[in-house]
N, C-alpha and C positions, 0 to 999 in steps of 0.2 A: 526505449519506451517513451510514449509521451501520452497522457491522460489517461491512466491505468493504476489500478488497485490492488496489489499484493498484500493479501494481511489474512491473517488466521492457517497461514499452511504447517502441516504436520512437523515437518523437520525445519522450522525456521522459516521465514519467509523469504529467504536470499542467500546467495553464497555466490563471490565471486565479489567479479565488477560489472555493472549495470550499466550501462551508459544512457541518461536520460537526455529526453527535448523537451522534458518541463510537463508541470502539473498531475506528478506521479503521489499519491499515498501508498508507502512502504510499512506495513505493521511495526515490523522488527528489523533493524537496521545492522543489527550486532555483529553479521559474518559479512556484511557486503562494504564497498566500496564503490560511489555512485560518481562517475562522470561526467561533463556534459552538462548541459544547460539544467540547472536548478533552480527557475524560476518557477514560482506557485508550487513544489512539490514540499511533501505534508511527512517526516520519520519518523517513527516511533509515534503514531498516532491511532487509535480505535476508530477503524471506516463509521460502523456503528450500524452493521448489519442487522436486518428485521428480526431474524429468526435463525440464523447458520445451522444450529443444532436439528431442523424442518427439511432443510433446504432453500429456503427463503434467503435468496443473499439480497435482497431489495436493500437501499438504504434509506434510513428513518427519518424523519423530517429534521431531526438534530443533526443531523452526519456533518462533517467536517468537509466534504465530498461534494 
């Protein structure tokens, strides 16, 4: 994975091992195990979606993102 967003999925946001290239925000970090380059990547952080509940996954001018 490298510059990508997993956060607010149903059954956790990961399970397993992940192997990143950097600059990933992961919601929930709790089942996963992330390898690989961790530079700039965000865990256990809120992207800080417009509207999720709409459909709207835009991110807000605050996002961490």
């Amino acid at each position: 994975m490298a510059h990508t967003i997993i956060a607010g999925n149903v059954n956790g946001d990961c399970f397993g091992t992940l192997t990143s290239e950097g600059y990933n925000l992961i919601g929930d970090t709790s089942d996963c195990t992330i390898v690989g380059d961790e530079t700039g990547n965000l865990y256990d952080i809120d992207p800080e979606y417009a509207d999720p509940a709409t459909g709207d996954f835009s991110l807000q001018p605050t996002s961490p993102c």
